[in-house]
C-alpha positions in Angstrom: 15.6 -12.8 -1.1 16.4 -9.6 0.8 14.2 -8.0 2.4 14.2 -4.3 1.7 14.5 -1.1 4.0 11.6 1.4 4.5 13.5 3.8 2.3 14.5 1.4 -0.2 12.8 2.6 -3.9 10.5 0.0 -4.6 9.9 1.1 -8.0 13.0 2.5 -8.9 14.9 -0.7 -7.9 12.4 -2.6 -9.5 11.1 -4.8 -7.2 7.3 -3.6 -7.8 6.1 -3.4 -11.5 2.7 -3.3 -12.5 1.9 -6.4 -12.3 3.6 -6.8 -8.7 1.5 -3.1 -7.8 -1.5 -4.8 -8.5 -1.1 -8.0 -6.4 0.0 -5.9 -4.0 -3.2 -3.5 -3.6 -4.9 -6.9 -4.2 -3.6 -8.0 -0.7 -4.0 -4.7 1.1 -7.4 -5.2 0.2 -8.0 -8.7 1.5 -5.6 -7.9 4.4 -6.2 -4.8 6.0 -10.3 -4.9 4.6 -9.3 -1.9 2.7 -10.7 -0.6 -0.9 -8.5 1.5 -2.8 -10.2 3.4 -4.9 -8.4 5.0 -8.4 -8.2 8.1 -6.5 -5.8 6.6 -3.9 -3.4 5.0 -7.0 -0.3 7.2 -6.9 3.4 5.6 -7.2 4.2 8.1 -4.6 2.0 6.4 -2.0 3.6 2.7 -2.9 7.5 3.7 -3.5 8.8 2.5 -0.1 7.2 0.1 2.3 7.2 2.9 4.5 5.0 4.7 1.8 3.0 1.8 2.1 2.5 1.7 5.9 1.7 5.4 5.9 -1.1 4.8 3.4 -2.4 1.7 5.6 -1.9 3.5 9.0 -3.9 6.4 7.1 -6.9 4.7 6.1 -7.2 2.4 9.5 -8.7 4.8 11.2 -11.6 5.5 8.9 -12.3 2.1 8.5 -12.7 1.5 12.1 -14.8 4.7 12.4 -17.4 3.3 9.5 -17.3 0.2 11.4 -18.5 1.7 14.5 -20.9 3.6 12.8 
């Protein structure tokens, strides 16, 4: 399988349906100890794995904060 580039369109290439979308905030969650709330679900966020590491690297920082808290 090939991997994808950051800019590659996930969605548009097809490569994340909905089934796929949830599996994939389903490990986000477990990974990264994140919740992703219904608010959060836009494709926009998701379309590229940079998307998706923007949307991580976003969040990151409030988690740690609540941590420390």
């Amino acid at each position: 399988m090939e991997v994808p580039s950051p800019d590659t369109d996930l969605v548009e290439t097809g490569l994340l349906d909905s089934l796929r979308f949830v599996e994939l905030l389903a490990h986000l969650e477990e990974t990264f100890g994140l919740t992703v709330s219904v608010d959060d679900i836009e494709v926009e966020h998701f379309r590229t794995t940079a998307r998706i590491a923007e949307f991580i690297a976003r969040r990151l920082p409030r988690l740690r904060a609540q941590g420390a808290a």
